[in-house]
C-alpha positions in Angstrom: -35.5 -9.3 15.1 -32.7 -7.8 13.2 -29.0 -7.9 15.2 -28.0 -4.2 15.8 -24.9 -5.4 13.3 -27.5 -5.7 10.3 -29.7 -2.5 11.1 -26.1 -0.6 11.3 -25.0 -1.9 8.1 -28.9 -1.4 6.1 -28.1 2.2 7.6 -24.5 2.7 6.0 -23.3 3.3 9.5 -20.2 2.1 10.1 -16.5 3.1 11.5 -16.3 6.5 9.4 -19.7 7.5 11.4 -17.8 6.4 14.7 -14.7 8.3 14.0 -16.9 11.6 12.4 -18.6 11.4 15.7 -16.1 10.8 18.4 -13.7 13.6 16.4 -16.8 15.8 16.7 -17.3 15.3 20.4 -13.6 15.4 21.1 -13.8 19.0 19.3 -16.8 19.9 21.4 -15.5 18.6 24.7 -12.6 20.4 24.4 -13.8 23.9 22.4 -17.0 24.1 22.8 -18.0 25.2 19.5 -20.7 22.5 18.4 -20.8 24.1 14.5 -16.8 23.6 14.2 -16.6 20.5 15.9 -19.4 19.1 13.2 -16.5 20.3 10.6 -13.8 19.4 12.3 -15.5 15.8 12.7 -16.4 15.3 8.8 -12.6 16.4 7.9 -10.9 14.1 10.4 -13.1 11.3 9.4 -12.4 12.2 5.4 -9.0 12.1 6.3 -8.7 8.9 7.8 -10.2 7.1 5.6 -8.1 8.4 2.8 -5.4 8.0 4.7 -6.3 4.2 5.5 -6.2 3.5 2.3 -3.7 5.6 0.3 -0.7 3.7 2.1 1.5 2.1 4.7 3.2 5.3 5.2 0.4 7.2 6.3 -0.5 5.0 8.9 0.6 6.9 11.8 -1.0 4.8 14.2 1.2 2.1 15.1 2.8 2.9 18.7 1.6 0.4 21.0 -1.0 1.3 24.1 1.7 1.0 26.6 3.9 3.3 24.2 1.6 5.5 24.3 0.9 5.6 28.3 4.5 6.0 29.1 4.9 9.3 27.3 2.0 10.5 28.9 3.8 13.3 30.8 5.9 14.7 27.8 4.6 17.6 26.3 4.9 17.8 22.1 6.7 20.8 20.9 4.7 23.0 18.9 4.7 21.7 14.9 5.5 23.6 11.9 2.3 23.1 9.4 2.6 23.6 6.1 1.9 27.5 4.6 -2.3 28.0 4.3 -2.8 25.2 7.0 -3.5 24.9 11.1 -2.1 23.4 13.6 -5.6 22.2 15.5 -5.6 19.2 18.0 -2.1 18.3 16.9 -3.0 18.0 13.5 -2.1 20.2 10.7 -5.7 20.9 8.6 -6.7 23.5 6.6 -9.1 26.1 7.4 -11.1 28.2 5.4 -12.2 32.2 5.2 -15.2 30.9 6.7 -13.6 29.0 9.4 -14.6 25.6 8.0 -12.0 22.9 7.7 -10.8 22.0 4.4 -9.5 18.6 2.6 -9.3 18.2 -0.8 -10.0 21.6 -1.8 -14.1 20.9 -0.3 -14.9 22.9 3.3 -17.0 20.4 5.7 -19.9 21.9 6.7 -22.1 21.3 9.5 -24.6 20.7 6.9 -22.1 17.9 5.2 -21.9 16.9 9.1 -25.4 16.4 9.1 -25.9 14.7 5.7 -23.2 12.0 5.9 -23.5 11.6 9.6 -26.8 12.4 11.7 -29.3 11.4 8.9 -28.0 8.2 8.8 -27.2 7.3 12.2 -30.8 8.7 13.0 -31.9 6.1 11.1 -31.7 3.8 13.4 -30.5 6.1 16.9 -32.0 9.2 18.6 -29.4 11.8 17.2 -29.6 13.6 20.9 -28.9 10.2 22.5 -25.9 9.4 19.9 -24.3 12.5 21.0 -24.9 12.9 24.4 -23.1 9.5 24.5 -20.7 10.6 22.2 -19.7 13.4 24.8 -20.4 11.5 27.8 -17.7 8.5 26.7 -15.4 11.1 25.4 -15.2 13.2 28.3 -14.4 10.2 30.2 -10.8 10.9 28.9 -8.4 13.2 30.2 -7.1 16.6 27.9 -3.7 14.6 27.2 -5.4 12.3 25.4 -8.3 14.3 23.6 -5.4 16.9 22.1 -2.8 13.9 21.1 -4.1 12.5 17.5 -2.6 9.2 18.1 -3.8 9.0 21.7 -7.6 9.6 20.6 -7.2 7.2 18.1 -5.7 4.3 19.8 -7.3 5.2 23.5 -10.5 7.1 22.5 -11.6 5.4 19.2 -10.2 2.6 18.4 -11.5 0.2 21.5 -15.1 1.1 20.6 -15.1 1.5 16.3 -16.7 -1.5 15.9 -19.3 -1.2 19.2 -20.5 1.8 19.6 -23.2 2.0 18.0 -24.1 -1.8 18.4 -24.1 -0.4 22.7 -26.3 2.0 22.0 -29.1 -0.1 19.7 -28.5 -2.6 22.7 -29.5 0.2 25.3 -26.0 0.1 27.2 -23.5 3.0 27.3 -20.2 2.5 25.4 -17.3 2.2 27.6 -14.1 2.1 27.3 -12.1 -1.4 28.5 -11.3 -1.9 31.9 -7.6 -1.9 31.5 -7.2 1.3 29.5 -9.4 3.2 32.2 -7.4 1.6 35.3 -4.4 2.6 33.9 -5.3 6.1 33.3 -6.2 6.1 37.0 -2.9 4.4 38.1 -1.6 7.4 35.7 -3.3 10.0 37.5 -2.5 9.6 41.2 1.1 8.8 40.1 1.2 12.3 38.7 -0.8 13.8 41.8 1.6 11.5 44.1 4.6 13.6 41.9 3.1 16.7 42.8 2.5 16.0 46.3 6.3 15.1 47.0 7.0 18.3 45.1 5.4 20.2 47.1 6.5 18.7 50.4 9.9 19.1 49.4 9.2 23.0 48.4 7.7 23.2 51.7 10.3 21.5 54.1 13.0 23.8 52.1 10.8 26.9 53.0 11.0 25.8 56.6 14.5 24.7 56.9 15.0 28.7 55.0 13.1 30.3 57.9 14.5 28.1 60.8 18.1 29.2 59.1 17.5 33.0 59.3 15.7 33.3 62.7 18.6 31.4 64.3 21.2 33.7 62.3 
């Protein structure tokens, strides 16, 4: 019996299917426009593996998890993309009349989508199962990481490049690690901990307002 690491490789799946797909489902999950986000997929995918290999400059990716984590409650400012592009998940990409995303002067498709990414992974996966668990593990992640580039990359896709689709052949849902999830919980009740103290306060200063007036 083949290992799921030979049958991926026979398919020419590997990580640009992963990130194609994830980018995708990350699109999906957050715009819900399944044609786009089979576009938006191809282009980020296209870009990253240009970008991988062009230079150390454009290897954006190096802020460590913890880094990463511990700007969580920061918001970006708005960036200024270059004339005849968008600004679309924190990323400046071109878009064309059509609405297709655009790199190197070639739209993506869905059809390009389809052809460089479903037809080979359905190969050797179920396309429906491949993307229901595409959606599935991405929506496991809050929208402050889906809509931060170097968040998704280093939270989102980077844990499971090399696994995913091994998981699936295996019959077992990709996950994300342990740690990365507990600390987005830890994350989250700190913020709703923040907000619950806010409140409070509010509310005690409401009180002591109203206790002031009736006894003036």
């Amino acid at each position: 019996m083949p290992r799921p690491e030979d049958l991926l490789r026979l398919a020419g799946v590997g990580r640009f299917q992963v990130m194609a797909l994830l980018q995708a489902a990350r699109y999906y999950v957050l715009e819900k426009d399944f044609d786009k986000a089979k576009s938006f997929g191809l282009n980020r995918a296209i870009f990253y593996a240009w970008a991988k290999h062009y230079g150390p400059r454009y290897r954006r990716f190096s802020a460590t998890l913890e880094e990463l984590l511990r700007r969580a409650e920061r918001r970006r400012p708005g960036q200024r993309c270059p004339e005849g592009m968008e600004e679309v998940l924190g990323e400046c990409v071109q878009v064309s009349p059509r609405g297709w995303f655009v790199i190197g002067g070639e739209e993506q498709t869905p059809r390009d989508f389809d052809r460089e990414v479903k037809m080979k992974v359905s190969k050797i996966i179920d396309w429906e199962k491949a993307w229901k668990a595409a959606v599935e593990y991405v929506s496991l992640f809050p929208d402050w990481v889906l809509r931060d580039p170097q968040r998704f990359y280093k939270l989102v896709y980077e844990p499971v490049r090399d696994t995913f689709f091994v998981k699936l052949l295996q019959g077992e849902k990709p996950m994300p690690p342990k740690h990365i999830l507990e600390r987005l919980e830890a994350l989250r009740k700190a913020e709703e901990k923040t907000r619950q103290l806010g409140l409070d306060a509010f509310m005690k200063k409401k009180e002591k307002q109203k206790e002031d007036k009736d006894s003036a």
